[in-house]
N, C-alpha and C positions, 0 to 999 in steps of 0.2 A: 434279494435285497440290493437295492441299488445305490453307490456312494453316491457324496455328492460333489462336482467338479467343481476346483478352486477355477477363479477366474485368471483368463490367460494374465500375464504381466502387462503392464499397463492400459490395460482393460477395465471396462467397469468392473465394480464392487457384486458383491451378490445382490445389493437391493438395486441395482443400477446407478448408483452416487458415481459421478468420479470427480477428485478434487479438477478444477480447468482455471485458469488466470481469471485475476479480478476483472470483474462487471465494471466499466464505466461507471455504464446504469443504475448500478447496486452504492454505488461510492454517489453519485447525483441526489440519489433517495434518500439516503440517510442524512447527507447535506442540506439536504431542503428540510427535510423534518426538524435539523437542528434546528434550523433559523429560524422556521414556523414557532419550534418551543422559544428558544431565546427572548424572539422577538416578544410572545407571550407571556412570558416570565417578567421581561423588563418592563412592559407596558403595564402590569396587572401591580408593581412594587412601587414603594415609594422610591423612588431614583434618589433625592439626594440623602436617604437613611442608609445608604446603602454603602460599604468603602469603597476607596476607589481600587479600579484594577491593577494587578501588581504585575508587573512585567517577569517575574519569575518563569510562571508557563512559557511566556512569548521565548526564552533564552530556553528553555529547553527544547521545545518545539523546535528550535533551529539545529540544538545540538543534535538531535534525531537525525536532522535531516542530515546535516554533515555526515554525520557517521553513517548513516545508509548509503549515501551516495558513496562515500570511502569503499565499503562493503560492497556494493554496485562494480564497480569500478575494478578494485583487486580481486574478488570472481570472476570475473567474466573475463581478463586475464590469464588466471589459472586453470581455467575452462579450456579455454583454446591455448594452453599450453603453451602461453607464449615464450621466450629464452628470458631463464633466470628467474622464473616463477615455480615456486612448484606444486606436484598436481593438487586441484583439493579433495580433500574428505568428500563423499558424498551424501555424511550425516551430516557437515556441516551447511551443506548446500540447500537437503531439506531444512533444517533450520532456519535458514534465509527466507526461506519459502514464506516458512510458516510468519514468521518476524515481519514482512515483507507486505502480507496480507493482514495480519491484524493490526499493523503502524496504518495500512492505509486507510483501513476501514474507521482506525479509529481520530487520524486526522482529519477524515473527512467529516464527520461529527464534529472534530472542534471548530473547522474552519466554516461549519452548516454555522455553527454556536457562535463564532467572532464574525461570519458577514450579519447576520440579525443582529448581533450586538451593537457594527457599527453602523447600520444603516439606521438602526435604533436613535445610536447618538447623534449621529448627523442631522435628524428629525427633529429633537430635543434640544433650545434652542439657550438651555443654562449654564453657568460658570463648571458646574461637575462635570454634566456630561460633554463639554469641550476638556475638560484635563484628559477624560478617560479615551476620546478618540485615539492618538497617538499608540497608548497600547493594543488596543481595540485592532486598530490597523496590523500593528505588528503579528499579533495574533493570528491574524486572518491570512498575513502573507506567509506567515511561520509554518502557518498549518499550510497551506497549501504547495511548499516546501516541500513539506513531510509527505506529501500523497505522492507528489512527482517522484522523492528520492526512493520510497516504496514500491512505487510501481516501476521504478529504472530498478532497481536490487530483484523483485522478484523476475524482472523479463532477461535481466542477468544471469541467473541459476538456469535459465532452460540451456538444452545441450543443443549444441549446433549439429544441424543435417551436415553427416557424411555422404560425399559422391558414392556412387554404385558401387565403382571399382575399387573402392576402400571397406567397403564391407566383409562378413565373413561372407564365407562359399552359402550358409546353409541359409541366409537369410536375403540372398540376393533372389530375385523374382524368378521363378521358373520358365521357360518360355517352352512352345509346344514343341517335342520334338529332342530338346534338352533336359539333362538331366547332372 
C-alpha cells in the first residue's frame, strides 16, 4: 500500500490549484459585468423615484484605500528589514494577502457599478441625475483607489529574491562535478 505524497512547499496543491497574484484580467471581468448590471438596473428603474446617492460608500472606499496603501507600504518595509522596522509575522503577511485580493476583487465590482452608474448619469439629461454625478464620480475614483492600494499591498507581501550567495548551502543549485 502506497501513501500518498504531500506536495513539495510551494508547490501546487494536490488537485493542482495554487493561489498566484491577481488577474488583471479577472478584476477587467468583473468590472465590465458591473457596469453592464448597473447600467441595466438604472436604465430598467424609474431614476427620479429613486434617492439620491449618498457619499458614505465613496468615503469609505477611500478610507480602504488609505489604509491598504499604509499596510502596503509598512510591509514591504518590514519585509526587507529595513533599520528600525521590525520583522513581520508571516501570519500577518498572509492575511494581507488574503485582504489584499478580496479588496481588489471587490472594488473592482464597485468601480464596474460607479463607471455604469455614471456614464449612466452623464446620458441622463435631468435635475437628479446631474445632483448624483458628483458622487457617482467620487465612487468610481474611490474604487478605483482601492484596486490600485490592493494590488500595491498584495505585490508587497511577496518576498524578495535573494542573490545565490546568500542562500543556504542545500538550496543553492548543484553544478556537475560539485557537491
Amino acid at each position: 500500500m502506497t501513501q500518498a505524497k504531500s506536495p513539495p512547499p510551494g508547490g501546487p496543491g494536490p488537485d493542482g490549484s495554487r493561489m498566484g497574484p491577481t488577474r488583471i484580467s479577472s478584476l477587467v471581468v468583473a468590472a465590465l459585468a458591473a457596469a453592464a448590471v448597473a447600467w441595466l438596473l438604472i436604465s430598467t428603474l424609474y431614476y427620479s423615484g429613486i434617492p439620491r446617492l449618498p457619499w458614505l460608500p465613496v468615503v469609505t472606499l477611500a478610507a480602504l484605500a488609505v489604509l491598504e496603501a499604509y499596510a502596503a507600504v509598512n510591509t514591504r518595509g518590514r519585509i526587507e528589514r529595513k533599520p528600525g522596522r521590525e520583522p513581520v509575522n508571516p501570519l500577518l503577511v498572509a492575511r494581507f494577502v488574503v485582504l489584499a485580493k478580496a479588496s481588489a476583487l471587490a472594488a473592482a465590482i464597485f468601480a464596474g457599478f460607479y463607471a455604469g452608474l455614471t456614464g449612466w448619469l452623464f446620458v441622463e439629461s435631468t435635475r437628479a441625475a446631474a445632483d448624483d454625478r458628483p458622487a457617482a464620480g467620487g465612487g468610481l475614483l474611490a474604487s478605483l483607489a482601492l484596486v490600485g492600494a490592493a494590488l500595491w499591498l498584495e505585490r508587497s507581501c511577496r518576498v524578495p529574491e535573494r542573490p545565490d550567495d546568500e542562500r543556504e548551502p542545500d538550496q543553492r543549485e548543484s553544478r556537475p562535478g560539485q557537491r
